[in-house]
Phi, psi and omega in degrees: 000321190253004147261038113249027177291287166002282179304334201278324178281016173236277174335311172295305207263298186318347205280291175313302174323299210277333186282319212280349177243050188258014177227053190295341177299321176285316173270014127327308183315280187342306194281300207286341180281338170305309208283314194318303173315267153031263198311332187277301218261004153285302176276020206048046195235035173227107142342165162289310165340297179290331206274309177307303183311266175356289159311323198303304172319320179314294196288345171285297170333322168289326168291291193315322188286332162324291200277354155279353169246037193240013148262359178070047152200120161226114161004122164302339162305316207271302167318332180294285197291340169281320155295351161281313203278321201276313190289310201296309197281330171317301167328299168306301172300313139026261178301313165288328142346307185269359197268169180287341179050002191075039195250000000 
């Protein structure tokens, strides 16, 4: 009776944890798409401008992906839609990387 009482109070408090790191995949994109940025505005071929613009993006992706786990589930719809959000902002560094800068 009393592991499982046990086990059932490790299940209650573990519970929130395991909802709030329930996207290690989005959050991998993330992390690598942050370093892209970094890495564009260290070596210059990202303005501060562009570097910001970028970030702005970051953080709206980090919301969605917020508000998708904040009932402790996300959705394959949800999932969907922050990886389309994620390849359009992937596009975007990208594209701004590759651009002329005016050199």
């Amino acid at each position: 009776m009393r592991s499982i009482l046990a086990a059932v109070l490790l299940t209650a408090i573990a519970a929130p944890a395991f909802a709030q790191s329930g996207t290690p995949g989005i959050d991998r994109r993330q992390a690598i798409q942050d370093r892209r940025i970094e890495q564009g505005y260290r070596s210059g071929t990202l303005s501060a401008q562009e570097a910001w613009k970028l970030d702005q993006g970051q953080r709206r992706v980090h919301r969605m992906e917020r508000r998708a786990k904040a009932d402790g589930h996300v959705s394959r719809w949800e999932r969907q839609r922050i990886r389309d959000a994620q390849n359009r902002q992937s596009h975007r560094i990208n594209r701004e990387k590759r651009d002329w800068n005016g050199y």
